[in-house]
C-alpha positions as CSV (number, residue, x, y, z in Angstrom):
1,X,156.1,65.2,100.3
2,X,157.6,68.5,98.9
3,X,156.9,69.2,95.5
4,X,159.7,70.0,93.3
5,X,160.2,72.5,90.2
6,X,162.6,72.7,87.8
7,X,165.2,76.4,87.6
8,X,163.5,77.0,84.0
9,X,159.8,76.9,86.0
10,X,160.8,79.2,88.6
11,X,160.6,82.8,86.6
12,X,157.0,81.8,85.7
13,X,156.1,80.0,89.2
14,X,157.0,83.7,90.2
15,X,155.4,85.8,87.6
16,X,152.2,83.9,88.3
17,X,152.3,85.1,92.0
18,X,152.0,88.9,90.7
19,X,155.5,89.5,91.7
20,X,157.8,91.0,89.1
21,X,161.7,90.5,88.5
22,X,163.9,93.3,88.0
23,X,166.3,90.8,86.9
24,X,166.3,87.7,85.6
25,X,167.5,85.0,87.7
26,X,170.5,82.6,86.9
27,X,171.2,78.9,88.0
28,X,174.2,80.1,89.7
29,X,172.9,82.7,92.3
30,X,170.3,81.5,94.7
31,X,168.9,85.3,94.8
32,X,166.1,87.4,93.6
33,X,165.8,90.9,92.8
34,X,162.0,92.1,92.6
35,X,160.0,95.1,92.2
36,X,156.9,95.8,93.7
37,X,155.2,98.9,96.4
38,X,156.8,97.3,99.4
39,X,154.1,98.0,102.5
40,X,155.0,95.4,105.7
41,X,151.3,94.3,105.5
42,X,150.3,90.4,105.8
43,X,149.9,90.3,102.6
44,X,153.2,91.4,101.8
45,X,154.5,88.9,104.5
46,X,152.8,85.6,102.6
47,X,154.1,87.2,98.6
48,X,157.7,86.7,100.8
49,X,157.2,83.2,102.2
50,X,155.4,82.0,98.7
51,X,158.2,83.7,97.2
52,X,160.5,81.5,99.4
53,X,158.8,78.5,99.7
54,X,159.0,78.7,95.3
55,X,162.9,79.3,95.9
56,X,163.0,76.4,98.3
57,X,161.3,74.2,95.9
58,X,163.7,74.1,92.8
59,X,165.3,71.2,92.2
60,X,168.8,72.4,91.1
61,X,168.7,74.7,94.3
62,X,168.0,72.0,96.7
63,X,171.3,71.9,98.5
64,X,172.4,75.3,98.1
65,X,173.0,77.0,102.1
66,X,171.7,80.4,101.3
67,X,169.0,82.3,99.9
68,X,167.9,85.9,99.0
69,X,164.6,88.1,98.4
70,X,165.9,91.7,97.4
71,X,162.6,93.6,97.4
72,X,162.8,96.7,95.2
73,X,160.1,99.3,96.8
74,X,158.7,100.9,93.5
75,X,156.8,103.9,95.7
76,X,159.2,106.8,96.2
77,X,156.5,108.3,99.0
78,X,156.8,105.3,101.9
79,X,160.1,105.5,103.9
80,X,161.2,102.0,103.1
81,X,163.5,101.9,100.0
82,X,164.5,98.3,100.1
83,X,163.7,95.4,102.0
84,X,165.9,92.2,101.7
85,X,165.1,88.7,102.8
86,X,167.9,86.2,103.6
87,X,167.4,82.4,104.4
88,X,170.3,80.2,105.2
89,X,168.8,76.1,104.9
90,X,172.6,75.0,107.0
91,X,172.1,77.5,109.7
92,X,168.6,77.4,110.3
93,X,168.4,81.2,110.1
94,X,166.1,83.7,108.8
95,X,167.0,87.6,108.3
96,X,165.0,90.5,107.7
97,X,167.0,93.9,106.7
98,X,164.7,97.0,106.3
99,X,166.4,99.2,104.4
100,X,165.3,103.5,104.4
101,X,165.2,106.5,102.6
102,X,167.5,108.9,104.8
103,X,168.2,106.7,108.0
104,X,170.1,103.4,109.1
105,X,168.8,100.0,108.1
106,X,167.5,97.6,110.6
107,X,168.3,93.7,110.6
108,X,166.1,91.4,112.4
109,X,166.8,87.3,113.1
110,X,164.9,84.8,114.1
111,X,167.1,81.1,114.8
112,X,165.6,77.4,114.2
113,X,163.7,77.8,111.2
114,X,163.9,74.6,109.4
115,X,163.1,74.8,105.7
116,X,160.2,72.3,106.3
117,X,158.4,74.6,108.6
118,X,159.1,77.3,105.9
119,X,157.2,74.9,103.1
120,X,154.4,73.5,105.9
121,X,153.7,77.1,106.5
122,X,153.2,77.9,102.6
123,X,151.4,75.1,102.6
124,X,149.2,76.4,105.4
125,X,149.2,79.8,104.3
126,X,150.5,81.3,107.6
127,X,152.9,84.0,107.2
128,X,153.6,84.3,110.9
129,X,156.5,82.4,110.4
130,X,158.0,85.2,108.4
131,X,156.5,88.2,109.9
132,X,156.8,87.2,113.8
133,X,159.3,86.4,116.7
134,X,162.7,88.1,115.4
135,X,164.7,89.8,117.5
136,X,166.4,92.9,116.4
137,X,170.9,92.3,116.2
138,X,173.6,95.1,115.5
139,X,175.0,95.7,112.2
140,X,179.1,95.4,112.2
141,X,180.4,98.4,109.7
């Protein structure tokens, strides 16, 4: 049984996770832009899929292909400037994109994620999910 939220509970569902908005989010755009250090630690990993899994739950979003995490890395010392999550529910497909300070980014994908193993593995706490199996693709400029 998934547990639904309403749009106006997701800024506090989110704030409650320790995660801050650098913007507020609107009904219209499926996306988040947060602030936070950004380290790729397992901890980071789960914030992501809760942060998803939250995302995935609101009602008015239930239908809506796409979504995306824009993490903001508020620590000017570590290499990684940006990281940016992308979900698409139609597809089935999950994208990482790494973004750095002074170099190329890096986008990773991983095919067949259903968002029901997404939620199972909120539910489960496993982060794995979002953190292993991708495989690295080229980015067309």
């Amino acid at each position: 049984m998934l547990t639904t939220i309403s749009f106006s509970q997701l800024e506090e569902t989110i704030r409650q996770e320790g995660v801050t908005l650098k913007q507020e989010p609107t009904i219209e755009d499926p996306s988040l832009l947060l602030e936070r250090e950004v380290r790729l630690t397992p901890e980071f990993y789960f914030k992501q899929l809760r942060t998803l899994g939250t995302m995935l739950s609101v009602e008015e979003w239930e239908e809506v292909p796409s979504f995306k995490l824009r993490w903001f890395n508020t620590n000017p010392e570590l290499p990684l400037k940006r990281f940016v999550l992308y979900y698409n529910q139609k597809k089935r497909v999950l994208k990482k994109k790494y973004v750095y300070r002074g170099r190329e980014p890096l986008v990773e994908q991983k095919e067949n994620v259903s968002k029901h193993a997404l939620l199972s593995a909120v539910k489960r706490g496993d982060s794995s999910i979002i953190g292993e199996g991708f495989k690295e693709i080229k980015i067309e400029r």
